[in-house]
C-alpha positions in Angstrom: -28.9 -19.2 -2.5 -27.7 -22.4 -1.3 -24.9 -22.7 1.0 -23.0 -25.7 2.4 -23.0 -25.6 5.9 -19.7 -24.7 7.6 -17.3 -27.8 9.9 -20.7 -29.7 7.9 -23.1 -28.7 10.6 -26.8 -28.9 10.0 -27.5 -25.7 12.0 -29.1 -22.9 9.8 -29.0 -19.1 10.0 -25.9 -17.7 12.2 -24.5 -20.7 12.0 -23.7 -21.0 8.8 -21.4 -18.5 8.8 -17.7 -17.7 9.1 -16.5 -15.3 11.2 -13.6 -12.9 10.4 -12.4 -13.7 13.7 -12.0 -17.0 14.1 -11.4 -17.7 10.9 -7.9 -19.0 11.7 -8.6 -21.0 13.9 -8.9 -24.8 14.3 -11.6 -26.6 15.7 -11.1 -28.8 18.8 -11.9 -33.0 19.0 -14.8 -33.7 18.9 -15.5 -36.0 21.5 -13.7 -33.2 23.9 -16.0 -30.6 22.8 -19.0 -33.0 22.8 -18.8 -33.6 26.4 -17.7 -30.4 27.5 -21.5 -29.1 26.5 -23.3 -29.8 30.0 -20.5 -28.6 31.2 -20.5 -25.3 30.1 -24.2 -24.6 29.3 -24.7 -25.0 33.3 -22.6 -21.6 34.3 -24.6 -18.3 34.2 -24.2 -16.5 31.2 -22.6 -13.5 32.5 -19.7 -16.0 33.4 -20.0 -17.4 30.1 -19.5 -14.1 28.4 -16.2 -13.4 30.4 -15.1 -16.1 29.0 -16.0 -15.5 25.7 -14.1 -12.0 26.2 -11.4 -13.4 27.9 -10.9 -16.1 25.8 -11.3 -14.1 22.0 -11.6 -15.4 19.1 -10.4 -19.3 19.2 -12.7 -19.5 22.5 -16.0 -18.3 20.5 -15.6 -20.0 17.7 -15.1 -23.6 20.1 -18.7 -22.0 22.0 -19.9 -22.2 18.4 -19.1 -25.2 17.3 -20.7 -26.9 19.9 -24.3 -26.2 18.7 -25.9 -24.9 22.1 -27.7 -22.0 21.9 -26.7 -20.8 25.6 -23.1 -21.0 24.0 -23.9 -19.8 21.0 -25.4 -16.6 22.6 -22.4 -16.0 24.6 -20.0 -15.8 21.8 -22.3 -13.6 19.6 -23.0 -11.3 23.0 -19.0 -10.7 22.9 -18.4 -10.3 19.2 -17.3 -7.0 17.6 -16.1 -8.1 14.1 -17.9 -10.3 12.0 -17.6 -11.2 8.8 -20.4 -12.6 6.6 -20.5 -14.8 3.6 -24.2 -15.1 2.6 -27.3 -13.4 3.3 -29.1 -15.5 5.6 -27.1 -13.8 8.3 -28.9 -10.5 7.7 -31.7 -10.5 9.6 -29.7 -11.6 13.0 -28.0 -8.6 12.6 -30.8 -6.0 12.0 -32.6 -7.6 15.4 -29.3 -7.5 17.5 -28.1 -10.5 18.0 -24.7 -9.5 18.5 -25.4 -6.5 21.0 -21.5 -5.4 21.0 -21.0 -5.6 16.7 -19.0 -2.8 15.6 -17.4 -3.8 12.4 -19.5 -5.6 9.8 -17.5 -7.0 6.9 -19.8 -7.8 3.7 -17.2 -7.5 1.2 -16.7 -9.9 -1.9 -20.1 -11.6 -1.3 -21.5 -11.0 -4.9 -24.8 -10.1 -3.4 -25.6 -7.5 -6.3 -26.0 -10.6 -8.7 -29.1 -10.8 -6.2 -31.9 -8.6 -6.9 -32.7 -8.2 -3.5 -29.1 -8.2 -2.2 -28.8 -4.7 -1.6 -32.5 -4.3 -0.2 -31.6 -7.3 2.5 -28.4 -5.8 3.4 -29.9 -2.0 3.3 -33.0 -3.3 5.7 -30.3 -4.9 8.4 -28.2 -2.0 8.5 -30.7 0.6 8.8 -32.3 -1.5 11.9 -29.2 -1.9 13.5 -28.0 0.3 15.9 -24.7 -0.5 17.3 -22.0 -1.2 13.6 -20.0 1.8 13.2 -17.9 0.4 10.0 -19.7 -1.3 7.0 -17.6 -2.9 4.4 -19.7 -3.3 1.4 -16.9 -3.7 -1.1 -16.8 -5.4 -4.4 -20.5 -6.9 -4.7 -21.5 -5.8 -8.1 -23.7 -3.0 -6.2 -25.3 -1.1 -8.8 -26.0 -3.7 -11.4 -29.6 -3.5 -11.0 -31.0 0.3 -11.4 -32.7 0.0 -7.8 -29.5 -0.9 -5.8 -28.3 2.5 -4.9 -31.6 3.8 -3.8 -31.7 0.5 -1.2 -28.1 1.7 -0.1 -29.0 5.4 -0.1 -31.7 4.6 2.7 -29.0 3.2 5.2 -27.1 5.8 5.0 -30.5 8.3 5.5 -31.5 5.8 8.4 -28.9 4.5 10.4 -27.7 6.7 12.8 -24.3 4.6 14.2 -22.1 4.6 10.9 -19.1 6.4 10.7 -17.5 4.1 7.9 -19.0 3.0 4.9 -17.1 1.0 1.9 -18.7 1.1 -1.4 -15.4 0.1 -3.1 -15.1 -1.9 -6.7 -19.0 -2.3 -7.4 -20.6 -0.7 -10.5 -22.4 2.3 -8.6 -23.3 4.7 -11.4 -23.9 2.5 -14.3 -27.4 3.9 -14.0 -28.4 7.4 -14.2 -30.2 7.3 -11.3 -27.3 6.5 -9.1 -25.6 9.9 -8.0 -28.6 11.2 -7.5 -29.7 8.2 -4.8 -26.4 8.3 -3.2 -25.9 12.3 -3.1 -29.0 12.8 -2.1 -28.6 10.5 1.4 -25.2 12.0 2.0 -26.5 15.5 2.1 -29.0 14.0 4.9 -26.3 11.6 6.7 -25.4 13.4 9.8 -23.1 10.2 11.1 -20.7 9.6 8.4 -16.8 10.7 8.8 -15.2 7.8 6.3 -16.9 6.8 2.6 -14.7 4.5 0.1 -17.0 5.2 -3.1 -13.6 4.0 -5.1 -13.5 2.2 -8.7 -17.3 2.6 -9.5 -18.4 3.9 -12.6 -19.0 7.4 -10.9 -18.8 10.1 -13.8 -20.4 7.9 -16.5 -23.1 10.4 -16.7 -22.9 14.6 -17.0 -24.9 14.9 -13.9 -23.0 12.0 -11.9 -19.9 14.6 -10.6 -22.4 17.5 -10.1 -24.6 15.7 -7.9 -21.7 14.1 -5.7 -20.0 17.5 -5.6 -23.3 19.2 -4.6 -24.2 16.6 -1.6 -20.3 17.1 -0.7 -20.5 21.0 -0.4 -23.5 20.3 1.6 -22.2 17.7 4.2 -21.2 18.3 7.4 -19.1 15.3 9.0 -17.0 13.6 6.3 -13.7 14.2 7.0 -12.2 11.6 4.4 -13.5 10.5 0.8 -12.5 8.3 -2.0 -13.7 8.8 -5.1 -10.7 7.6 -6.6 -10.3 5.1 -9.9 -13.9 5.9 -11.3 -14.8 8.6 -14.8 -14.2 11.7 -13.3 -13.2 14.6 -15.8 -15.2 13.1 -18.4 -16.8 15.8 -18.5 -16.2 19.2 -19.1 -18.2 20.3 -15.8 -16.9 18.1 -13.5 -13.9 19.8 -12.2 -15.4 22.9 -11.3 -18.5 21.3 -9.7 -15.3 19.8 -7.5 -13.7 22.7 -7.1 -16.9 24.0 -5.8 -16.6 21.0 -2.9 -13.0 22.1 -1.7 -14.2 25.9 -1.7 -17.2 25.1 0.5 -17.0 21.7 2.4 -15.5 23.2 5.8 -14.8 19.0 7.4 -13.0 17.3 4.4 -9.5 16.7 5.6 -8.7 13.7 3.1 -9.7 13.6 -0.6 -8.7 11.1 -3.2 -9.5 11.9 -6.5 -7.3 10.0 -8.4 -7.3 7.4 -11.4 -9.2 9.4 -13.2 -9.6 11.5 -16.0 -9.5 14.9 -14.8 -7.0 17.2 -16.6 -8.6 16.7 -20.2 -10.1 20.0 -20.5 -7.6 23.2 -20.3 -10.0 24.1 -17.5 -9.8 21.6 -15.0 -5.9 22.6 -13.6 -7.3 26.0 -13.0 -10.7 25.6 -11.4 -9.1 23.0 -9.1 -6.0 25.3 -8.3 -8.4 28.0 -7.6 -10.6 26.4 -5.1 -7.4 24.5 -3.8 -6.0 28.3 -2.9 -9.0 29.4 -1.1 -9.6 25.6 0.8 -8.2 25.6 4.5 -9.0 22.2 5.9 -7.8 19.4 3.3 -4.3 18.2 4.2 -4.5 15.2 2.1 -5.3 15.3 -1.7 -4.3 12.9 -4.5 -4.6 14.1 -8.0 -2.3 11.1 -9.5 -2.9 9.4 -12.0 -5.0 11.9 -14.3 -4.4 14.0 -17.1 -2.6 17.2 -15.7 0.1 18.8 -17.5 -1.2 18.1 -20.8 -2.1 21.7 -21.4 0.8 24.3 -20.7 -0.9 26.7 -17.8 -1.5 22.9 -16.0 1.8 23.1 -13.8 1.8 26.9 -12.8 -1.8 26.7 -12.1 -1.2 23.9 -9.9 1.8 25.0 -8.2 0.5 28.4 -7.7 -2.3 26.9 -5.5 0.4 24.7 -3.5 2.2 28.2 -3.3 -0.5 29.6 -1.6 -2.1 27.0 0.1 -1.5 27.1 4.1 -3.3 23.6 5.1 -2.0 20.9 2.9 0.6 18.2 4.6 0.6 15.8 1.8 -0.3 16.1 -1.9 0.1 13.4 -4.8 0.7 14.2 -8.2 2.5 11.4 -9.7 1.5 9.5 -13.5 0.3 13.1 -15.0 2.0 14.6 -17.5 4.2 17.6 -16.0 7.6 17.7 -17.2 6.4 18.4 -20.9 6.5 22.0 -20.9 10.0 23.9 -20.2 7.8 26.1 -17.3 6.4 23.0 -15.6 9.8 21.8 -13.3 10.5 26.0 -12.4 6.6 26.7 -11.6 6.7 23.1 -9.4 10.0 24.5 -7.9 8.5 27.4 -7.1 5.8 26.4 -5.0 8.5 24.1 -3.1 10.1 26.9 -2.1 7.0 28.9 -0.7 5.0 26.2 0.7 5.0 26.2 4.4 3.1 23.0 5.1 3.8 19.8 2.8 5.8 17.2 4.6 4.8 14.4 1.9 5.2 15.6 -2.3 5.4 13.0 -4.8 5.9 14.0 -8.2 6.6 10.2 -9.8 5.8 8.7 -13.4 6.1 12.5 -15.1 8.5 14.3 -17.4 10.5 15.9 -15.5 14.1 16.4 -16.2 13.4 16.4 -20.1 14.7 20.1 -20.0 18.1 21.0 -18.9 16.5 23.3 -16.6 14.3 20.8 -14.9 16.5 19.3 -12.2 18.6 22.3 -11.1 15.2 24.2 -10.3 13.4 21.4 -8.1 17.2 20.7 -6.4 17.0 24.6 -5.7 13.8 24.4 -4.0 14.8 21.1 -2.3 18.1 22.6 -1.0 16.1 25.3 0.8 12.8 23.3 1.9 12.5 23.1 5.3 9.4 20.9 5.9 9.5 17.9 3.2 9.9 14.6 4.6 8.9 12.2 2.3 9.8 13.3 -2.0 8.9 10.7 -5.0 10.3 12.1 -7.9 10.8 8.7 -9.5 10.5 7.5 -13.4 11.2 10.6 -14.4 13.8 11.9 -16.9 16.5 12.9 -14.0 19.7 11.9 -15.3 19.2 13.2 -18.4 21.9 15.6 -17.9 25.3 16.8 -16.8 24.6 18.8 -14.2 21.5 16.5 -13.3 23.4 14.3 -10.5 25.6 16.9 -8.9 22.2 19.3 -8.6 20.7 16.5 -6.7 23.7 15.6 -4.9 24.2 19.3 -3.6 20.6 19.4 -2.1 20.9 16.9 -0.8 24.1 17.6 1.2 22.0 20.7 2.4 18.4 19.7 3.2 18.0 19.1 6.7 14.4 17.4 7.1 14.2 15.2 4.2 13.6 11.2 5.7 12.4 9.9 2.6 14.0 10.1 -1.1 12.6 7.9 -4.5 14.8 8.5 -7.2 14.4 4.9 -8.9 13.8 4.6 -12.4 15.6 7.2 -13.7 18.6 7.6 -16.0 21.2 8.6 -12.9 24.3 6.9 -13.7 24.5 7.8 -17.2 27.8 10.2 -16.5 30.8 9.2 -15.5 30.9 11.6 -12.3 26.9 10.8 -10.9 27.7 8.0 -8.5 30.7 9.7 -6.8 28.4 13.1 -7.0 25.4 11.3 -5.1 27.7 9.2 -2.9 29.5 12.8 -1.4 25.8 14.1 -1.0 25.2 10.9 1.4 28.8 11.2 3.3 27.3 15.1 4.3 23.6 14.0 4.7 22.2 13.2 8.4 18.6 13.0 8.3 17.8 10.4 4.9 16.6 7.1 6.2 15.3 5.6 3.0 16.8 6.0 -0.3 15.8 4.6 -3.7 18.1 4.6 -6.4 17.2 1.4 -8.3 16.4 1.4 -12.1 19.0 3.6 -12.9 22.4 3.3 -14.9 24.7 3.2 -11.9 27.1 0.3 -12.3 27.6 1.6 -16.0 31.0 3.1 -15.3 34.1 1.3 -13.0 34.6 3.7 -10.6 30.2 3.2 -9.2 30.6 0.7 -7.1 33.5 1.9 -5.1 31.4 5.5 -4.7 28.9 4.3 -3.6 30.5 1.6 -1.4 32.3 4.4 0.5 29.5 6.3 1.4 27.6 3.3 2.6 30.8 2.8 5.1 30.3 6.2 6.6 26.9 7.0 6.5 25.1 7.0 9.6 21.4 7.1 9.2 20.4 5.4 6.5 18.3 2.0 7.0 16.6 1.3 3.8 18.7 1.6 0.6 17.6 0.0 -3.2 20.3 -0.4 -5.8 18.4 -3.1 -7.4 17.8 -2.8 -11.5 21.1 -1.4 -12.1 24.2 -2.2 -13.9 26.8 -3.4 -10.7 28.6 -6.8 -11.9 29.9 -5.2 -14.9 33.6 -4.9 -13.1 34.8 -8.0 -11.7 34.9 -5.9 -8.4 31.6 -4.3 -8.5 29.8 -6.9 -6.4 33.0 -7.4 -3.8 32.9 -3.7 -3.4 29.4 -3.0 -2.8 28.7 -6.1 -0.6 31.6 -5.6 1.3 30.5 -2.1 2.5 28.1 -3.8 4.2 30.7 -5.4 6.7 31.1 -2.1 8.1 27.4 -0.4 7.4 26.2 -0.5 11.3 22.5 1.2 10.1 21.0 -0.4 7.2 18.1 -2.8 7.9 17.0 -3.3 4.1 19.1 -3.2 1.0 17.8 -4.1 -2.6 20.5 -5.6 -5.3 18.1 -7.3 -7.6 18.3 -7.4 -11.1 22.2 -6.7 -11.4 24.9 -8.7 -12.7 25.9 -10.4 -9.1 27.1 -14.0 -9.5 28.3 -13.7 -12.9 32.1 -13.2 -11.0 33.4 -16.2 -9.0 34.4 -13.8 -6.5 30.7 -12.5 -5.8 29.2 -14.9 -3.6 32.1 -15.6 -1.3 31.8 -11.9 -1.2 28.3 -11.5 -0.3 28.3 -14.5 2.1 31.3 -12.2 4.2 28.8 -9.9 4.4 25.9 -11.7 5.9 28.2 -13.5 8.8 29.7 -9.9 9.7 26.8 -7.9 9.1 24.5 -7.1 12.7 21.8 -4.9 11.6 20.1 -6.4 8.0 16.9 -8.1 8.4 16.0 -8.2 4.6 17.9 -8.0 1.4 16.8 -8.6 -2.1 19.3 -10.7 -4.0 16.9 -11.8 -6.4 17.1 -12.0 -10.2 20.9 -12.2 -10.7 23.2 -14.9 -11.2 24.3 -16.0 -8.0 24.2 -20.4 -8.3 26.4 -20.3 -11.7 29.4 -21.5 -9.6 29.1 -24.8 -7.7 30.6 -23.2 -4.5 27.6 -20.4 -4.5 25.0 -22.0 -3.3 27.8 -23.4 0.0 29.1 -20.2 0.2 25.9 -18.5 1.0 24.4 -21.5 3.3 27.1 -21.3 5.1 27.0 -17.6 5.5 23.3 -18.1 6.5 23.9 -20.8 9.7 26.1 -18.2 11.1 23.5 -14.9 10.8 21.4 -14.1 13.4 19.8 -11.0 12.4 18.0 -11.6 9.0 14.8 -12.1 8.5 14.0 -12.1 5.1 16.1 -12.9 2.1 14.9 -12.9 -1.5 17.1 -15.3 -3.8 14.1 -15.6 -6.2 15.2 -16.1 -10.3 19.0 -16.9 -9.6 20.7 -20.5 -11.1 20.5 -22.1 -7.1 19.6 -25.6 -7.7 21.8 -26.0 -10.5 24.3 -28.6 -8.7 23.1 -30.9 -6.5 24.7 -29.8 -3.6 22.8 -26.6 -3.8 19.4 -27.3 -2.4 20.8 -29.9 1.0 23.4 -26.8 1.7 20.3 -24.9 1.8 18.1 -26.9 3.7 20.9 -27.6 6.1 21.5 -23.8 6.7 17.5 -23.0 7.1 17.5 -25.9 9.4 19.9 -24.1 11.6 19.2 -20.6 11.4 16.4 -19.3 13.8 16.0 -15.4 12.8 14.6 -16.4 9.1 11.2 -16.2 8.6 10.6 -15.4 4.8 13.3 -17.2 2.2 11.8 -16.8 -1.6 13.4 -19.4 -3.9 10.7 -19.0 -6.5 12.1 -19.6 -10.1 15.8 -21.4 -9.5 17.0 -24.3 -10.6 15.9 -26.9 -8.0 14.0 -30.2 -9.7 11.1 -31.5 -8.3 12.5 -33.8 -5.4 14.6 -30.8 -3.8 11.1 -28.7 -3.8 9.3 -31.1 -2.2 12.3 -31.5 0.4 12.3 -27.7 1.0 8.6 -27.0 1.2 8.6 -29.8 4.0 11.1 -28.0 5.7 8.8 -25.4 5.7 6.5 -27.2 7.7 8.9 -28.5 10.1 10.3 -25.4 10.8 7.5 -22.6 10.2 9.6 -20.6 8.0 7.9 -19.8 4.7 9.9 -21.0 1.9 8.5 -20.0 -1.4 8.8 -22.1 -4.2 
């Protein structure tokens, strides 16, 4: 493999590398560094090494760069992280050249192209004795049949790694795979971290057997992702994984989702039934699979999470509960029994497709006493009446509940759901982040002023998303809502993308009021609505932006800025002025080819990024 040499050095091996951490940094002048060689080279190397320490990465890349090996060796002898971009680099670190190297990134490399790759990179590892972390990601590993037999070995040999990435290569595209790779995991005794993510695990009938067999048998993972690969192909794979959470006694974290478990009838039930008797897991993600399609899918799974006394957080979002009228009251259910879960997310299902749906999981939330975090979005909430005020009530109830995703939905369908929601946030005290965008709300003419209202007196909330709605419909929709945040003294983010804001003369005045007054935002999302139709907009908002000192991020991205030509020097003015801005996206206005230039240069005067 041929390499061009790095700054155009001649040097070979080490050299010819770039390091993780210093790859930020800029090199010095060369006739500085040039004659600062004798210099340097004459101080002891202990001396030389403090400085290396002292000085991190910018100082070790400059020892480097200067081509002497006395320097050279005292920024290795310091390094911890290193990050490697060929293979020639391999056999430095199998004989120690870097004594202290903990971290070892060898990720996106393409070395399985390489017949040898994974042999050279297996023979360094297993010789080294000091890397802890190996990041092996996305390198086509597994593309030739001996690949995972090379990578098995390390883990057999080494005896230093607690973290090993396999992530995004094509392990188990042979048959001989999950056998290598089990096989050395049953052995490792080192291991408490293994990424073995979007593989082609599960391609073969004795692919999940074999992982699930060296699982039950190994004694130090703790976490393990086996995530986006052909699980559940199969039907023996879920209970050769139930198998692993009835007998692995150190798995705290498993991931086993993106893929296709939940096809069989049988594969809700033998996972629910190990998941009951399993006392160590605390994290497990099933998302993204095929549960729910058969009807004793839901009350399997909930009666585990009933029973269960271990898990904290558990992820069943895009499967397909919702579709059976028993689904929501069996998930309900096992809300109101389970002692443990602080995080449940529920997302991209069917829920709230019966009228029952949402009045049983608002019972359970109403009484829950340990959920924190609750994703219940794009779902069919909404769908109903009673939907909104069900919601509403628990909410006014629930005492531990920080986190709440109700976006993409159909809330704001009825007349009565915004003021139902906004009461609920009057009474609640403990929500700090609340998602309510892609929904209807703006529909009716009395939303805004609801919700407005509430935003005035609540007193906790600092994240809020109304974005993808309908507010801008009534002339006083985006007056109402903006204005609110005059008087909001707790919000830090606030989403309003995607509505109608703009379209009304009175909108951006409205909205720049709010920025001047406003003390606590530090990032709103204005993005995707119409704000730059009216020649005074684009002022209006600049002029709103010289005088606030709190923001840090603003998203204007996909509004009609740029469409007078006082727009974009109003702008540039304000961004000149204004020191708390660090991120302004102007991506997809109305600004001509001159104005980006102008802007994108003010960028690099002022070290703001301005996207464009």
């Amino acid at each position: 493999m041929n390499t061009k040499p790095i700054n155009g050095s001649s040097a070979t091996g080490i050299d010819k590398l770039a390091h993780s951490e210093d790859a930020n940094e800029s090199s010095s002048n060369a006739s500085t560094t040039v004659r600062s060689v004798p210099v340097l080279t004459s101080l002891a190397p202990e001396l030389l090494g403090l400085i290396a320490t002292l000085g991190g990465p910018p100082v070790r890349k400059l020892l480097r760069e200067l081509q002497s090996k006395p320097l050279t060796n005292a920024a290795n002898s310091t390094t911890r992280s290193l990050k490697i971009h060929n293979l020639r680099a391999l056999p430095e670190i199998g004989a120690k050249r870097y004594p202290l190297l903990e971290d070892i990134d060898l990720s996106n490399i393409q070395v399985g192209k390489d017949l040898k790759g994974a042999s050279a990179i297996a023979d360094a590892l297993r010789k080294n004795s000091t890397v802890t972390s190996a990041n092996l990601s996305h390198n086509i590993f597994g593309f030739h049949p001996t690949d995972a037999s090379a990578l098995a070995n390390v883990l057999r040999e080494n005896y230093t790694l607690t973290s090993f990435d396999l992530s995004n290569n094509w392990l188990g595209e042979n048959s001989t795979d999950a056998p290598a790779i089990a096989g050395a995991l049953r052995e490792n005794k080192t291991l408490t971290s293994a990424t073995m993510r979007h593989n082609r695990w599960g391609k073969y009938p004795t692919d999940t057997p074999a992982l699930a067999d060296a699982l039950r048998k190994n004694k130090t993972l703790t976490a393990f992702d086996l995530s986006k690969n052909q699980l559940g192909t199969y039907l023996t794979d879920a209970p050769a994984l139930a198998d692993v959470l009835r007998e692995n006694k150190t798995l705290t974290s498993f991931d086993l989702s993106e893929n296709q478990l939940g096809d069989h009838p049988t594969d809700a039930l033998a996972i629910a039934g190990a998941l009951r008797e399993n006392s160590t897991l605390t994290t497990f993600d099933l998302s993204h699979n095929l549960f729910g399609n058969h009807p004793t899918d839901a009350p399997a799974i909930a009666g585990a999470l009933r029973e269960n006394s271990t898990l904290t957080s558990a992820n069943l979002s895009h499967n397909g509960f919702g579709i059976d009228a028993a689904d929501a009251p069996a998930m309900a259910g096992a809300l109101g029994k389970n002692s443990t879960l602080n995080s449940f997310d529920l997302s991209h299902n069917s829920f709230g497709f019966h009228a029952t749906d949402t009045p049983a999981i608002a019972n359970a939330l109403r009484e829950d006493k340990t959920l924190t975090s609750f994703g219940l979005s794009n779902n069919w909430l909404g769908n109903h009446l009673t939907d909104a005020p069900a919601i509403a009530d628990a909410l006014s109830k629930n005492k531990t509940l920080t986190s709440f995703d109700l976006s993409e939905n159909q809330l704001g369908k009825f007349p009565t759901d915004a003021s139902s929601i906004a009461d609920a946030l009057r009474e609640n005290s403990t929500l700090t982040s609340f998602d309510l965008s892609n929904n209807q709300f703006g529909k009716h003419p009395t939303d805004a002023l609801a919700i407005a209202d509430a935003l005035r007196e609540n007193k906790t909330l600092t994240s809020f998303s109304l974005s993808n709605n309908q507010f801008g419909e009534t002339p006083t929709d985006g007056p109402t809502i903006v204005g609110a945040l005059r008087e909001n003294s707790t919000l830090t983010s606030f989403g309003l993308s995607n509505n109608q804001l703009g379209k009304r003369a009175a909108d951006a005045p409205a909205i720049a009021d709010a920025l001047r007054e406003n003390k606590t935002l530090t990032s709103i999302d204005l993005s995707e609505n119409w704000l730059g139709d009216s020649p005074t907009d684009a002022l209006s908002i600049a002029d709103a932006l010289r005088k606030n000192h709190t923001l840090g991020v603003i998203n204007l991205r996909d509004n009609w800025l740029g469409h007078y030509p006082t727009d974009a020097p109003a702008i540039a003015d304000a961004l000149r002025e204004n020191h708390a801005l660090t991120l302004v996206d102007l991506r997809d206005n109305q600004f001509n080819q001159a104005e980006k230039n102008m802007l994108e240069e003010l960028a690099r005067e002022t070290g703001k990024t301005i996207l464009m």
